[in-house]
N, CA, C and O of each residue as an XYZ file, in Angstrom:
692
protein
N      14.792    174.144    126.346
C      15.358    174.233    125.027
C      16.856    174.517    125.096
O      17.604    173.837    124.393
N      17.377    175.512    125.926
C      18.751    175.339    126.202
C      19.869    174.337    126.582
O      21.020    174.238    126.158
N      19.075    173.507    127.658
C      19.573    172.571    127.944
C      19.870    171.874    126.813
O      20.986    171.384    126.639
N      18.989    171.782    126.033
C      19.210    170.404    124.734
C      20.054    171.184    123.523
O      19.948    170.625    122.431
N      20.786    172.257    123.545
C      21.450    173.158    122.701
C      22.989    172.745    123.485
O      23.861    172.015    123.012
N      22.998    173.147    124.239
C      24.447    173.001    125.197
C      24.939    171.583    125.229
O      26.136    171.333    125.378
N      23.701    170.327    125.040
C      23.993    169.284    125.334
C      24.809    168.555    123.485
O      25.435    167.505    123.340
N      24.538    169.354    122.656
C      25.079    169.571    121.358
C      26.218    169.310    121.227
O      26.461    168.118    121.038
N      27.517    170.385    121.272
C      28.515    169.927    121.827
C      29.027    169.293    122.278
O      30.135    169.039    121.805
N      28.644    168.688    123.340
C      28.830    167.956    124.779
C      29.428    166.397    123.750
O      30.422    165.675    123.817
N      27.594    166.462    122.421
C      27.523    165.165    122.808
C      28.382    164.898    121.449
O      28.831    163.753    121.414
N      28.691    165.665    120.381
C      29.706    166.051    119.436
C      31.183    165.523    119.418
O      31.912    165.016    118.565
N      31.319    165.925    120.962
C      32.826    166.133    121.076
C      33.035    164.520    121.642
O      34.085    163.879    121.612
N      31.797    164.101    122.131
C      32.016    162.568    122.431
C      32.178    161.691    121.481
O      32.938    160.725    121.549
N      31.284    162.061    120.297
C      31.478    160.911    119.061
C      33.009    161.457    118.498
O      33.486    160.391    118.108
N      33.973    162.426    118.254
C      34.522    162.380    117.686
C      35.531    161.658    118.546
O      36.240    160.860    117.933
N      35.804    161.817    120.269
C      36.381    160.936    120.845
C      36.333    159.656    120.440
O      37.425    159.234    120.058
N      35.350    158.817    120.387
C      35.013    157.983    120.011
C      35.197    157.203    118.513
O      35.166    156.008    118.221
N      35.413    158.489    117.656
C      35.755    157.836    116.169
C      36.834    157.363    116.002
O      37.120    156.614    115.068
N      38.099    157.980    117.480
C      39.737    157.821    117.301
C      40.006    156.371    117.243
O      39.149    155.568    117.612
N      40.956    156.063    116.873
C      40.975    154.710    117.371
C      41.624    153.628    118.102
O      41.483    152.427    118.331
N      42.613    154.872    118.435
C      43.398    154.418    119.876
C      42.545    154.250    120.754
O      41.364    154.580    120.644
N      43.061    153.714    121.728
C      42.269    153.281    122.908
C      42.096    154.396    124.055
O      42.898    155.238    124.458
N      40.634    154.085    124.484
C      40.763    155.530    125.228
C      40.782    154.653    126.803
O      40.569    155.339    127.803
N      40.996    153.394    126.953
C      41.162    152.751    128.954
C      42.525    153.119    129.222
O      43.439    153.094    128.398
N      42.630    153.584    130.852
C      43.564    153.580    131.211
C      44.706    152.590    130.861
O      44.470    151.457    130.440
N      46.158    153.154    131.086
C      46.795    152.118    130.880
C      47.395    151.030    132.066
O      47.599    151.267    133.257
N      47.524    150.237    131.596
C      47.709    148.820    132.683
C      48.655    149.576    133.768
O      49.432    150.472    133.439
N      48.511    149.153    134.975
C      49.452    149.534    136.231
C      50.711    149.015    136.229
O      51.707    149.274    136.905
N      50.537    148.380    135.513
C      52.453    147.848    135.256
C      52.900    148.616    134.315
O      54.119    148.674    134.149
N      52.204    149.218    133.660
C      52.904    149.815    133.160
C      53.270    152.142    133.246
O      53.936    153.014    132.687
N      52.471    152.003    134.108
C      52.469    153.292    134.642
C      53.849    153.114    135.784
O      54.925    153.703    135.892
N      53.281    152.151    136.429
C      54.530    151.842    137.182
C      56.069    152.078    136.600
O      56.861    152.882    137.092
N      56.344    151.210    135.439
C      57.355    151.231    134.876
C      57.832    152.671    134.283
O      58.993    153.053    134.142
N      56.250    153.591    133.876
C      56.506    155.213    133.550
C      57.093    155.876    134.432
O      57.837    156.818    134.157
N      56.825    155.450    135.702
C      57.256    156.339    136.801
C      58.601    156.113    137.300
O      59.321    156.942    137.856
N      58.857    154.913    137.041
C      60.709    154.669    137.566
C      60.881    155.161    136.040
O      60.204    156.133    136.377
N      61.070    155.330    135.091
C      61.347    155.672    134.158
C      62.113    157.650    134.411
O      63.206    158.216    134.431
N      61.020    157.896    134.515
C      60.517    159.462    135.207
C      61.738    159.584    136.049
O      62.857    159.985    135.727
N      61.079    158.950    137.742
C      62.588    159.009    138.616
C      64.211    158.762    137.920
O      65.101    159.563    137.633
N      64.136    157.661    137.841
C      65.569    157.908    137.111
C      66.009    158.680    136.186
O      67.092    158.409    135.666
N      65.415    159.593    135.854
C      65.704    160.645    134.384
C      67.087    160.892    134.379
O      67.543    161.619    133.497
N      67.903    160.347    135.318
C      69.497    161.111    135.089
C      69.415    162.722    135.713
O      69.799    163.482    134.823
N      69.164    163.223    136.538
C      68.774    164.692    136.841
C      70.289    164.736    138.086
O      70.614    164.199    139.145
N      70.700    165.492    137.345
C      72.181    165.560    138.271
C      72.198    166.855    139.171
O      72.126    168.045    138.864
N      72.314    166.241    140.345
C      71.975    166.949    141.517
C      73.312    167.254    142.027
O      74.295    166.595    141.688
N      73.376    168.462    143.014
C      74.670    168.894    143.762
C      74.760    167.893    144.850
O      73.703    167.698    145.450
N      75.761    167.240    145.220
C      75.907    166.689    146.387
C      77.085    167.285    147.076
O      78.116    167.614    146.490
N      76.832    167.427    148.605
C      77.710    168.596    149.464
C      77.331    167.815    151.086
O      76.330    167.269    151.549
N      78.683    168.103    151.588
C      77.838    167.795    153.029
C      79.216    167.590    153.701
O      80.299    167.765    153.142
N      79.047    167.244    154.815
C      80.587    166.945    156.109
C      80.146    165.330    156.747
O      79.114    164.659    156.725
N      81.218    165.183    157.179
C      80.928    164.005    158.115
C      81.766    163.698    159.313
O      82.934    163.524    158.964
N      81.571    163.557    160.732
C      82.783    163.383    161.412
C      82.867    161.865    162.053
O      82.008    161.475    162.844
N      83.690    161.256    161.747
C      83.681    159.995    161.957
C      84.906    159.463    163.180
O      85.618    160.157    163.906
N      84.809    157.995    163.057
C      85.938    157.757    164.484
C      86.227    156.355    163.782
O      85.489    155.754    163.002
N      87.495    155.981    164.258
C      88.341    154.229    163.778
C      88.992    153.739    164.808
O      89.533    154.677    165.395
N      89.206    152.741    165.312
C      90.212    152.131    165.837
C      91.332    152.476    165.738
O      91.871    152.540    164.633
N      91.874    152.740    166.706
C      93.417    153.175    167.339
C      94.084    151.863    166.291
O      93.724    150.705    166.079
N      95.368    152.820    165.728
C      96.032    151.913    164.625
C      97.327    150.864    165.401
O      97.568    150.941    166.606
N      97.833    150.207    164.750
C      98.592    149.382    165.456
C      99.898    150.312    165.657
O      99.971    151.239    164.851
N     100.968    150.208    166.628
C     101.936    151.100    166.293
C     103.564    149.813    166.375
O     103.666    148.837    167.118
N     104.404    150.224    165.530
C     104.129    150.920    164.423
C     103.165    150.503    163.381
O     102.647    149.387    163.371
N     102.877    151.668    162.277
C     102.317    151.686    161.844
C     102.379    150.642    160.483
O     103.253    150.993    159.690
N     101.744    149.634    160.141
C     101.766    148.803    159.418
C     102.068    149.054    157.741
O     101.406    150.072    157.542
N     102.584    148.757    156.668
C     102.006    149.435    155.677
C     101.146    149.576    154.875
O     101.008    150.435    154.004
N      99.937    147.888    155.421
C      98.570    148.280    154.908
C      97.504    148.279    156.148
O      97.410    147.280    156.862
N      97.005    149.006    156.288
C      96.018    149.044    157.542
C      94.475    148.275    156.726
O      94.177    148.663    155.596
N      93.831    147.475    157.252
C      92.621    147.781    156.899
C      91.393    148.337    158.215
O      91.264    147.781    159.306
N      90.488    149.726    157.666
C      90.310    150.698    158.957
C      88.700    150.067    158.833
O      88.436    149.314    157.896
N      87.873    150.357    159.635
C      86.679    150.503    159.478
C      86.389    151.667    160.108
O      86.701    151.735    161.297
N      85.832    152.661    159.560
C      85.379    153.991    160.244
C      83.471    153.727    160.466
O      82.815    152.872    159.870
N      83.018    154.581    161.325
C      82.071    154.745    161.862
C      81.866    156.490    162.085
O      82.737    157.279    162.452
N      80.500    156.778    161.755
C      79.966    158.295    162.403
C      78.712    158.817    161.562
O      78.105    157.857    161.086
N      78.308    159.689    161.330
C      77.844    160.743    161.578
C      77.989    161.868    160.619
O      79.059    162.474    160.678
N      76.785    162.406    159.422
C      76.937    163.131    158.142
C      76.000    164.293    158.153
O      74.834    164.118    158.508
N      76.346    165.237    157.861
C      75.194    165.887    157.583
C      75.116    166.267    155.117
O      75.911    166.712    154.288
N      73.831    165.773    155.086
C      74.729    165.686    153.816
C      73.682    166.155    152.924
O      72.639    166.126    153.578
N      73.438    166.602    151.659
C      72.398    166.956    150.893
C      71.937    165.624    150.548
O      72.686    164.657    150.410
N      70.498    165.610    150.397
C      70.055    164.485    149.949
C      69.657    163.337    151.001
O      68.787    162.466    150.998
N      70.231    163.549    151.512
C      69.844    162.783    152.812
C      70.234    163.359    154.425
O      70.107    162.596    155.382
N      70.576    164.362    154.549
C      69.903    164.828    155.605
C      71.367    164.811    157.104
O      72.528    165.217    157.056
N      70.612    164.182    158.210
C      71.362    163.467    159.447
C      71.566    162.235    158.797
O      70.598    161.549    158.470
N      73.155    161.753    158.494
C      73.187    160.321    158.075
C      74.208    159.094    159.132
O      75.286    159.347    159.669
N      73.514    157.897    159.172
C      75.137    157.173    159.568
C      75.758    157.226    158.356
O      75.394    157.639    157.255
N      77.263    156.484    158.962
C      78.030    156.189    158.411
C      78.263    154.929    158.338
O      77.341    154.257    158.800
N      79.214    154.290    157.903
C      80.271    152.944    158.003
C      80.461    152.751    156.206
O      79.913    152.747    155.104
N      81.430    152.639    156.812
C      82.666    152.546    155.403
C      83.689    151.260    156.612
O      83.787    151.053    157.821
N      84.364    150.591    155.071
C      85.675    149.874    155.567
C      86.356    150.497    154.304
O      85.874    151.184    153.404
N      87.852    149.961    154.555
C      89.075    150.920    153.473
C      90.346    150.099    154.043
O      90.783    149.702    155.124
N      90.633    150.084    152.853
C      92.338    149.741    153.207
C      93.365    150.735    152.622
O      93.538    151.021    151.438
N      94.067    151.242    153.816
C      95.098    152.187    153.779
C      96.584    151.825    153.770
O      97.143    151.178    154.656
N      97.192    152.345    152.605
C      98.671    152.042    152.241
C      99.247    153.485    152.615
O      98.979    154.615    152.207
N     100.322    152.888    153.741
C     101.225    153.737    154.620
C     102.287    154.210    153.497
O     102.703    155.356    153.324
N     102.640    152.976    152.737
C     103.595    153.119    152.407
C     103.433    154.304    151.309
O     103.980    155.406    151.316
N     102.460    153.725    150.298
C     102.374    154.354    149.225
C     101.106    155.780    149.387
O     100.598    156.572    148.592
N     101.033    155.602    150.409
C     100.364    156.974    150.381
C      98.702    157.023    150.083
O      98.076    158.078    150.186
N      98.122    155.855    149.735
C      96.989    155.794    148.939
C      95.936    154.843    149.818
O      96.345    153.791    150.308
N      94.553    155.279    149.987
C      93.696    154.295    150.018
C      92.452    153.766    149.347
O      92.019    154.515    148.471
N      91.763    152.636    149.555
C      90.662    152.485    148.926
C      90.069    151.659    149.279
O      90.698    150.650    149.598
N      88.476    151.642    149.418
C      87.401    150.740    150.288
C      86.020    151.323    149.595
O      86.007    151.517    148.379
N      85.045    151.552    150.275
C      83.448    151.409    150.107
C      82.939    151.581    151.190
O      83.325    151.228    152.304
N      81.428    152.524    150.657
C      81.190    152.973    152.276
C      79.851    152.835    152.143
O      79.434    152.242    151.149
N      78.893    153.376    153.156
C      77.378    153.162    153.370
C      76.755    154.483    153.989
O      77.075    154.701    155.157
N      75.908    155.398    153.373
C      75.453    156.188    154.030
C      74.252    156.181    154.617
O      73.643    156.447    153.580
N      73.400    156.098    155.422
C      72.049    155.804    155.679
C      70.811    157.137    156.349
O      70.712    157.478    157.527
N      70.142    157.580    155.371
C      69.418    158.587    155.866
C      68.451    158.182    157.217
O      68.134    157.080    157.663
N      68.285    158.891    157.447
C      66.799    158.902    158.861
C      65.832    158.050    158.300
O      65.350    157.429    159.247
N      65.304    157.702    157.257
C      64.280    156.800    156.895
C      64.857    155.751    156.167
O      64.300    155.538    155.090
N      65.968    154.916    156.484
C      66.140    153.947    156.053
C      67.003    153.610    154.879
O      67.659    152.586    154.691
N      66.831    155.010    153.887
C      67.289    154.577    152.309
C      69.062    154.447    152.807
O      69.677    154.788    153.817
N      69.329    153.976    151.904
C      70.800    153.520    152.209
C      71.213    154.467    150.037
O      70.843    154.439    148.863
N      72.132    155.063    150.944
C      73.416    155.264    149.715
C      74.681    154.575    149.662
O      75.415    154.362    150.627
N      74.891    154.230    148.423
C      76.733    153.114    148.285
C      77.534    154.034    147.094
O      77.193    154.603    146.057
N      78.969    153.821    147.957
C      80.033    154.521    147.074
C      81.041    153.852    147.426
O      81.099    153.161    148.443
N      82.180    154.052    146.364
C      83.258    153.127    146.479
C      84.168    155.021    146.959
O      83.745    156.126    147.298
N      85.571    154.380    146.692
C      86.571    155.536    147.076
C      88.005    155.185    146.525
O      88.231    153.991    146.329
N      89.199    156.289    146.201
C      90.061    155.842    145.862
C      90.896    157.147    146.063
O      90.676    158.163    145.405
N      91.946    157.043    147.092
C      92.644    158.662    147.204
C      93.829    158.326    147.879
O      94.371    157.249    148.127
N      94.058    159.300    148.078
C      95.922    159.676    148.447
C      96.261    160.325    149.692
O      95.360    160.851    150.345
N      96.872    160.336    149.897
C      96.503    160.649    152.050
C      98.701    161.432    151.725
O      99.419    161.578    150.735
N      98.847    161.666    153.157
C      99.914    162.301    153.332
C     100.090    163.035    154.792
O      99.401    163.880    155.362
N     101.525    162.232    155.222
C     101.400    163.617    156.689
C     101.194    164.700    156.539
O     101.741    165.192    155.552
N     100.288    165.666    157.442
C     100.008    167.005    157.886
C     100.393    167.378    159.403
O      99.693    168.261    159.897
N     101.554    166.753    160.335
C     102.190    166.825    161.417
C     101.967    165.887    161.947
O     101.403    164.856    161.582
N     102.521    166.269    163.105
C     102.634    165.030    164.164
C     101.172    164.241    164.651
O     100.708    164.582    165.739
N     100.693    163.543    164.118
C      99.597    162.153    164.085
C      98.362    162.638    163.403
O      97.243    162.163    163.599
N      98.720    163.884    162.365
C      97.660    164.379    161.368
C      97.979    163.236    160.048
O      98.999    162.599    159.784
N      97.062    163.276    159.587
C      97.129    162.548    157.907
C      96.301    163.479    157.068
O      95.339    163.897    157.712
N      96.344    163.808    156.193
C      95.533    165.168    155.490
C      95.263    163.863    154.241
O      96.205    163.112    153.984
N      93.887    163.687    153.507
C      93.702    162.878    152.756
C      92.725    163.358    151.610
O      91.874    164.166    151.981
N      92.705    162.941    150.085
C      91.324    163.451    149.391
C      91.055    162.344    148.777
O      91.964    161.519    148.869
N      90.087    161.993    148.144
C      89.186    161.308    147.550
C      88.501    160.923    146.727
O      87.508    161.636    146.875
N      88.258    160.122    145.733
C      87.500    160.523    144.494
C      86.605    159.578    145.110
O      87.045    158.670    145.815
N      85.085    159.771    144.836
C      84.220    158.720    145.381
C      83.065    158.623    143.958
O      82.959    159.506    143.107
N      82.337    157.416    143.985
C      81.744    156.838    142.778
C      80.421    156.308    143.111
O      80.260    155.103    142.917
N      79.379    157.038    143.608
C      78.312    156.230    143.793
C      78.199    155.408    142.998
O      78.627    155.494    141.847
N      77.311    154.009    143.705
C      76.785    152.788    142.969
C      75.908    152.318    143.248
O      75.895    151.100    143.071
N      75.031    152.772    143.665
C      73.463    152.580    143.821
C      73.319    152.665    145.350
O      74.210    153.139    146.056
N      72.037    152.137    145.883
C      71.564    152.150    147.233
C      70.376    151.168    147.477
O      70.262    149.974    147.201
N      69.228    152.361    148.296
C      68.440    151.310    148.498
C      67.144    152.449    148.335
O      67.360    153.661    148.338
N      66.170    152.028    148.234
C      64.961    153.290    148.203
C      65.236    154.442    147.321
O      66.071    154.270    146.434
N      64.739    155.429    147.416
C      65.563    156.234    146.313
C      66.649    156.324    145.855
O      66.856    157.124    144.942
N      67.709    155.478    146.394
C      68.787    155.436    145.958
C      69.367    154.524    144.934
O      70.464    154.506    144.376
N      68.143    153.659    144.841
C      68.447    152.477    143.819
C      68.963    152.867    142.835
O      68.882    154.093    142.765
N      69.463    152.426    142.025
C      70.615    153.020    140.692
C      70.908    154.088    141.096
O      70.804    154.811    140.106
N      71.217    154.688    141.925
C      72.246    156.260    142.238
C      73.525    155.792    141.576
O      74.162    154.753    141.748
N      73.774    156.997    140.639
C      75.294    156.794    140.393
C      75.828    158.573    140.118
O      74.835    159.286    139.971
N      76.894    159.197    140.048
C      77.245    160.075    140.318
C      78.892    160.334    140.934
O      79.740    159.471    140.711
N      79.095    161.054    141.383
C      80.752    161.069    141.731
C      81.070    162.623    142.801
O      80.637    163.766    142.653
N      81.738    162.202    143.571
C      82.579    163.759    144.185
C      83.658    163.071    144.715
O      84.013    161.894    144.784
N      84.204    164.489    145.180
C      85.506    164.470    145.876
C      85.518    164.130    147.320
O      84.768    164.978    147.803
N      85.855    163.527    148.090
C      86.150    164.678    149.507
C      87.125    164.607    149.994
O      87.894    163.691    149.703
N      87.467    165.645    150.997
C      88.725    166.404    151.457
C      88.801    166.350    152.975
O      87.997    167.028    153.614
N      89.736    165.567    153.632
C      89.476    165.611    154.908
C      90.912    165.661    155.860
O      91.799    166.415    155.459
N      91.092    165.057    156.813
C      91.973    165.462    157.886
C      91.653    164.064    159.079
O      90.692    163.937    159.838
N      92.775    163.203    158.894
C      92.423    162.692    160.139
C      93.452    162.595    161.406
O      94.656    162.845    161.350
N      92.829    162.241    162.388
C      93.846    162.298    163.850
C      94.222    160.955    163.986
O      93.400    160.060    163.786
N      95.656    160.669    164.383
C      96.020    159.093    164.652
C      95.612    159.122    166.090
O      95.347    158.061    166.655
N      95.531    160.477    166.838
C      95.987    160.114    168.213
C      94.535    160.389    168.393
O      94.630    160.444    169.619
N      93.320    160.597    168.191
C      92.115    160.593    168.647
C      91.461    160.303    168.128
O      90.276    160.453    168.427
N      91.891    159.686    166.989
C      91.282    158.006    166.492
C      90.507    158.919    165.737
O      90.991    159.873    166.347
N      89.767    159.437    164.984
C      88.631    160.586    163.975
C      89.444    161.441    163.018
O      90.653    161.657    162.945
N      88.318    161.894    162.249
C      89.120    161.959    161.085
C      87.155    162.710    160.677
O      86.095    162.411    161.227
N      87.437    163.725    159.509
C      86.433    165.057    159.128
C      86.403    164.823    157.704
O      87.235    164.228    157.020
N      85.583    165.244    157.441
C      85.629    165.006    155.677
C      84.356    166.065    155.462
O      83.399    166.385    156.167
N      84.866    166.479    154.020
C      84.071    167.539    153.558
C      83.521    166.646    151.840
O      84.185    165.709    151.397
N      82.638    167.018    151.336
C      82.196    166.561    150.036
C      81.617    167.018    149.212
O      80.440    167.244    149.493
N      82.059    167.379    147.863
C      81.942    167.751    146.838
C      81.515    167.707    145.390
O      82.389    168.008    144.578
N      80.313    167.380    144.924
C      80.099    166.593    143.859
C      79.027    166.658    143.228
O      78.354    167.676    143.385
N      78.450    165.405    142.159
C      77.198    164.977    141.798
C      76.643    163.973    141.906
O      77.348    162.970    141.788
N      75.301    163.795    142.147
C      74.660    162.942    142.272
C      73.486    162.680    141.500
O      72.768    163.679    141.447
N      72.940    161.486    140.753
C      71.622    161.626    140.016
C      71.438    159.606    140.443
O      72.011    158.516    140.452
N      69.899    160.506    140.785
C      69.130    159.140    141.459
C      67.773    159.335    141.236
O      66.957    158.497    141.620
């Protein structure tokens, strides 16, 4: 007799489910799918921070007044971890300023992209002291639509070809 008391409820709460008239089937996988990049991309603006020490080709001497450099190295960075590097850039001696696009690549593949645009200046004999405004623009894997912005602040050597950078910013991906 209990059993068929308890089953009361049970079976209550089913017809009124049932009276609604929205649909009670899951919804299509394309379109959960589409909920979930929806979700990820929410715009959630994250700290981005990290160093990198990189290396370029010995410059021509003298020094030209537009170089174009390709650097290569090595990040440790929020968000992605141990990263490569490679960036190319073209550097104006004259005017003090450079600007290029770079590639960061975590341990599993995802790739981050940013452009750059900054102002450099001697800091002694074959120092260049330089900063940066940088502009993510998407990637690859979680990085797809990354967009966001920092600074960075670095120091490079003419005579041992490397050059340090520090970074400062946001990121939402």
């Amino acid at each position: 007799m209990r059993s068929s008391i308890a089953a009361v409820p049970l079976l209550a709460s089913a017809l009124v489910g049932c009276a609604d008239p929205s649909p009670t089937s899951p919804m299509p996988k394309a379109t959960v799918l589409s909920l979930g990049a929806a979700v990820q991309r929410s715009g959630t603006s994250r700290p981005f921070t990290g160093s990198c020490v990189l290396t370029f080709n010995p410059p021509p001497l003298p020094l030209p007044p537009v170089l174009h450099q390709v650097d290569i190295g090595t990040c440790h960075l929020t968000h992605l971890g141990l990263a490569d590097f490679y960036g190319e850039q073209d550097i104006n001696f004259v005017a003090g300023t450079q600007s290029g696009w770079r590639r960061l690549t975590a341990a599993n593949g995802d790739e981050l992209y940013y452009t750059h645009v900054g102002t450099s200046a001697p800091a002694g004999p074959g120092l260049v002291s330089f900063v940066a405004q940088m502009t993510f623009t998407g990637g690859t894997g979680r990085f797809a639509g990354a967009t966001g912005s920092a600074q960075g602040t670095g120091m490079a050597n003419l005579i041992t070809h490397s050059s340090s950078v520090t970074f400062a910013g946001t990121i939402d991906y």
